[in-house]
N, C-alpha and C positions, 0 to 999 in steps of 0.2 A: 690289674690295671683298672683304672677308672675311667670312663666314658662322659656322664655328669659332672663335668668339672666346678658349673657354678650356677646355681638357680638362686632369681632375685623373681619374686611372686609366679605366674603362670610361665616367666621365661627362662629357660636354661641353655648354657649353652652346652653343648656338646663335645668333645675330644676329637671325634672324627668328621665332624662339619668343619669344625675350627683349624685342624691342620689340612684339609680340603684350600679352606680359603687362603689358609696360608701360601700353600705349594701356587695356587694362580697366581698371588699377588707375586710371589719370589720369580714365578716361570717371567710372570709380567715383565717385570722391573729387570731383570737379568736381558730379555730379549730387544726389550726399549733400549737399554746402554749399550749392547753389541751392535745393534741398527746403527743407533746416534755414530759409532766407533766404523761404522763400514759404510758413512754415507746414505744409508735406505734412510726412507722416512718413515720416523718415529709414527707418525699419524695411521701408517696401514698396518702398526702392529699390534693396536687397539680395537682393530677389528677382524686380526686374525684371530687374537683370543676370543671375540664373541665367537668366531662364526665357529672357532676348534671346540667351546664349551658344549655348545649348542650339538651342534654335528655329532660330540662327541659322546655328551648325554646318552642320545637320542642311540646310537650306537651301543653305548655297555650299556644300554637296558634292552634292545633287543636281542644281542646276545644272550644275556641273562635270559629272559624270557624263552629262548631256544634251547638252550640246556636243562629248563623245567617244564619244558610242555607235555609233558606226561600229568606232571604235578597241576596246570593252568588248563587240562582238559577235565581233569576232576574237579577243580575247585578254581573256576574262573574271575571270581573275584579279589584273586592274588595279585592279579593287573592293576588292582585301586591302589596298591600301594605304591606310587610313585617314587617315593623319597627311600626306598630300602633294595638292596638287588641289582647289581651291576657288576660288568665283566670287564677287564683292566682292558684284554684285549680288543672288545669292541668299541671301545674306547677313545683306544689310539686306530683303528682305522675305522673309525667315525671321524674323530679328529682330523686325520689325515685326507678325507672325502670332501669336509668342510675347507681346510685350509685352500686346496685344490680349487672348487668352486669360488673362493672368493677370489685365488688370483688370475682365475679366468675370467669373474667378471671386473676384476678392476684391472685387468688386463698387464700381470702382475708374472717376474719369471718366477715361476711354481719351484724351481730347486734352488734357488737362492732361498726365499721365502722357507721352504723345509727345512735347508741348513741350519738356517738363524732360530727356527723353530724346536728342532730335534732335541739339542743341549735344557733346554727349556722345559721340556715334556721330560725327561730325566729327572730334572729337580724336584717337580710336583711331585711321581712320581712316588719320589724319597720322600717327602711331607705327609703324602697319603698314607704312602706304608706304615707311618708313625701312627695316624690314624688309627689304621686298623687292628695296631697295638693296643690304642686307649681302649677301641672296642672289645677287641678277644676275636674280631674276624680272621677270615685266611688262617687259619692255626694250626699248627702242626701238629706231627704224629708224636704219640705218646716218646720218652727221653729216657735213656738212664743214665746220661751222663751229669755234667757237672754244668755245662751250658747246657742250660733249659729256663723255662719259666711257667710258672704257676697261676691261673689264674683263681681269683676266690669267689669274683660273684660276675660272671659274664653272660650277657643274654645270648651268646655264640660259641664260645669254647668247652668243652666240657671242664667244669670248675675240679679245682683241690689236685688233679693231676698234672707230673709236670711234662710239662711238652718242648718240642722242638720251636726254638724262637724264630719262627720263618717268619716274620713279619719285621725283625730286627735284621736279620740276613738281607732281606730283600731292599729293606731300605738302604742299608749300606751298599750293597750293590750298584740302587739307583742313582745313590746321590756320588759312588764312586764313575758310573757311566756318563754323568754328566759335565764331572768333572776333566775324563780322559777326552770327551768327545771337544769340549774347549778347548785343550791341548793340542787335537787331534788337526782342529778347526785353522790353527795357524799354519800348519802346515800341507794341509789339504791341495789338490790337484785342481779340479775341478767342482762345482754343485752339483748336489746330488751327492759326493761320499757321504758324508757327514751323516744323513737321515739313512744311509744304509748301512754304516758302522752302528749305527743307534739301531737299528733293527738285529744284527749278527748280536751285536753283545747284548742284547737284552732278550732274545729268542735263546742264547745259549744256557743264560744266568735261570731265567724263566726254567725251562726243558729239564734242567738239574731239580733247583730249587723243587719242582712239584711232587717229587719223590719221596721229599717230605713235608709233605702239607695231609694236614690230617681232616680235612673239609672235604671229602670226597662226595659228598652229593649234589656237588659241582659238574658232572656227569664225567663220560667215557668214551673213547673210540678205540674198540678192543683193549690191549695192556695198557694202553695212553691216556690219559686225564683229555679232557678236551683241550687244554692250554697246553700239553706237550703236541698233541698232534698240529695244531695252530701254529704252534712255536718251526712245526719243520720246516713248514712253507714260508713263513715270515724270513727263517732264516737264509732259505733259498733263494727267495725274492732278495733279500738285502742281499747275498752274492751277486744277483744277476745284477744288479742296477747299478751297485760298486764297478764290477767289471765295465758295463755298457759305460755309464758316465768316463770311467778310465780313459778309453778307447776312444769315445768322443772327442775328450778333449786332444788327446793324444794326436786325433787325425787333423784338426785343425789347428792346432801349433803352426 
């Protein structure tokens, strides 16, 4: 895979910045028309995406940074490098901390606002993982089958051998959860299932998928990658909140 897609004098653009921006504008535009379609305004979905990017940033880079502090206590100035190094999961509950905060201060109901949200952050998502294919990141364990991919000059994968395509799995996963979770969405009970189906399927898909992912200095909690041991409580959590919302609304019918 290529990552430098097109360089015109000192500017290039990139393969995984470029489906980055892609996945926001798609989450965008997708969550703007289901608003428009269920009444919210259009106008506080424009600033949920800031405050999710933001929040979210800010989130898969601390994460990130906590999975290498072994590495950031020998060599501190690993921290300058802003723009490289991020954890999908800190991510989404960066994201998730942000959306919160702004619909509490625009005084905003937090599980409506998640639902509309959830399908959306699946999409990205799917865009990003594509990403991470340009790059050769997240890369799997060495392959012998027939489904693999090779990459030949990656600053990330180790080159010439052929690996397991976890970056292609993952994305079809993502962009398959966002499509069931729209499916999911019309028939929905209550606010709130929605971002908690989006949590259960994507803590399950995740918890598999890392089994073969060949990037392990990603760190560890005993036999778990840090994204399987994350993924159990996420999933947990996405039970408990599916059920509690159930129930809420159940009792007030």
């Amino acid at each position: 895979m290529k990552n430098d897609l097109l360089t015109i004098g000192s500017f290039t653009v990139h393969g995984y910045g470029l489906m980055i921006a892609i996945g926001v504008i798609a989450a965008y535009m997708m969550a703007e028309y289901r608003a428009k379609k269920k009444n919210m305004d259009p106008d506080n979905v424009f600033l949920l995406v800031i405050w999710a990017l933001v929040s979210g940033y800010i989130g898969s880079k601390l994460l990130f940074i906590i999975t290498i502090l072994p590495d950031v206590f020998k060599d501190p100035s690993i921290l300058k490098n802003v723009w490289e190094g991020w954890v999908v999961y800190g991510g989404i509950i960066g994201g998730v901390i942000g959306i919160m905060i702004m619909c509490r201060v625009k005084k905003l109901d937090f599980w409506q606002y998640i639902d509309l949200t959830a399908p959306s952050m699946a999409l990205a998502q799917g865009f990003g993982r594509i990403g991470c294919l340009l790059a050769g990141c997240c890369y799997g364990r060495p392959a012998t089958s027939a489904f693999a991919i090779t990459f030949h000059n990656s600053a990330f994968a180790p080159n010439n051998i052929a690996l397991v395509p976890t970056q292609i799995i993952s994305s079809g996963l993502d962009f398959a959860n966002a499509f069931v979770l729209l499916w999911l969405d019309r028939k929905k009970k209550c606010d709130g299932q929605i971002m908690a189906l989006y949590m259960m399927f994507y803590s399950a898909g995740r918890f598999v998928l890392e089994y073969f992912r060949g990037d392990l200095e990603r760190g560890s909690v005993g036999v778990l990658s840090t994204s399987q041991f994350i993924s159990i409580f996420t999933f947990i959590l996405g039970v408990v909140i599916f059920v509690a919302r159930t129930r809420l609304c159940d009792k007030n019918k």
